[in-house]
N, C-alpha and C positions, 0 to 999 in steps of 0.2 A: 633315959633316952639313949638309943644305941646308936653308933658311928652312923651310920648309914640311913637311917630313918627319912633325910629330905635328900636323898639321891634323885639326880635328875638324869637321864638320856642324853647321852653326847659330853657329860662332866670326865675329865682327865682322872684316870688314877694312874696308882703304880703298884705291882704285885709283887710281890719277896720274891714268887717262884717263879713268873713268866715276864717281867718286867714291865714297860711302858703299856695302858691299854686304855680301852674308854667302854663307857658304861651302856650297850645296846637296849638292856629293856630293864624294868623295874617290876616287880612283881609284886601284886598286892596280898593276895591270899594265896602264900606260901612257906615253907620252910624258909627256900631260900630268898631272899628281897630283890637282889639282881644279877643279872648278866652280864659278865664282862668280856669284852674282846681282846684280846692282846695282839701286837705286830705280828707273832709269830706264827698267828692264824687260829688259834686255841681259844675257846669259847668257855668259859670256868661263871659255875652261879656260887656266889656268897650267899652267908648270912648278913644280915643288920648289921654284924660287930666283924664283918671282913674277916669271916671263917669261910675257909673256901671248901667247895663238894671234889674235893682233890688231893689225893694223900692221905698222911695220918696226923694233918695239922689239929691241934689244937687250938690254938691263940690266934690271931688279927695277922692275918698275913696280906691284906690289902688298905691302902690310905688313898687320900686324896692325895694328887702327883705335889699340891702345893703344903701338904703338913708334910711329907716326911720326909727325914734327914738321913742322908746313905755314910755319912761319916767313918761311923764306928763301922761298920757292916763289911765281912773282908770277901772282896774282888779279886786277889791275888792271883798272879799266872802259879800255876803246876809248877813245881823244880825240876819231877821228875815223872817222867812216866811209864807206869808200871804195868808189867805183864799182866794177860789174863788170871794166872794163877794166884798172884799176887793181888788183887783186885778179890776173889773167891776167899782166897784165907785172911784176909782183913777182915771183909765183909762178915764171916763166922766168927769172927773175936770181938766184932763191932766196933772196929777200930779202922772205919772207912767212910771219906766223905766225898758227897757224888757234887757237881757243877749244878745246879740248877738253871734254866733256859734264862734266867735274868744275869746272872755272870756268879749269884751267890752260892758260896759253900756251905754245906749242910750235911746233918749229918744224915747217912744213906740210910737207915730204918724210916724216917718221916716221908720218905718216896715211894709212891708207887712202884711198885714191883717191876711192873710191864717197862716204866723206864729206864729204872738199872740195866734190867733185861735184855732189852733196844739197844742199849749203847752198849753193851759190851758184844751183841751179835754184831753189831757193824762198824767192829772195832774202834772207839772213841771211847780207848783207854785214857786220850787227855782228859776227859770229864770228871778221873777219879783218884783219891790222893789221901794218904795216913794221916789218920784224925792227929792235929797237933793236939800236943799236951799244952 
């Protein structure tokens, strides 16, 4: 039985990448099972097991708001913030991690390209920071 299987319309989740959102449709004969909305305006369909049609996740990057625990999960402010060029030669050592619209760090290969992209054209080099060891 997969996560998502008795999903209902209007139920609370929370997404890894987009944060707080609620469940607009359910989809039966489909890849993906449902539709979610997020505050930030962004419309993302899962699978059953909270794989989203967005980036290059692999694994369950959406729960119901009341299973998951943000504990472990690091929110941390930037210490510093680094120049374009420095944000470009990280990124080619792959030793760069981008903010995700929910406050989460991650590392920048599992994002969409077009987002990196975005933020670094309208400069919100806060978004992005040397992968800690």
């Amino acid at each position: 039985m997969a996560y998502f299987d008795d999903a209902k319309v209007k139920e609370q989740v929370y997404g890894m990448v987009f944060g707080a959102g609620k469940i607009v449709e359910v989809f039966d004969d489909s890849y993906y099972k449902i539709m979610v909305s997020f505050k930030n305006g962004y419309e993302v369909p899962y699978t059953d097991d909270g794989i989203p049609g967005w980036g290059n996740f692999k694994k369950q990057t959406l729960f119901y708001k009341k299973d998951i625990d943000l504990t472990d999960v690091d929110f941390g402010p930037v210490s510093k913030i680094l120049s374009p060029k420095k944000i470009i030669k990280l990124r080619e050592k792959k030793k760069l991690e981008v903010r995700l619209p929910s406050g989460i760090w991650t590392d920048c290969k599992k994002c969409v390209k077009d987002y990196i992209e975005e933020s670094l054209e309208n400069e919100k080099y806060h978004l992005f920071r040397k992968k800690r060891s």
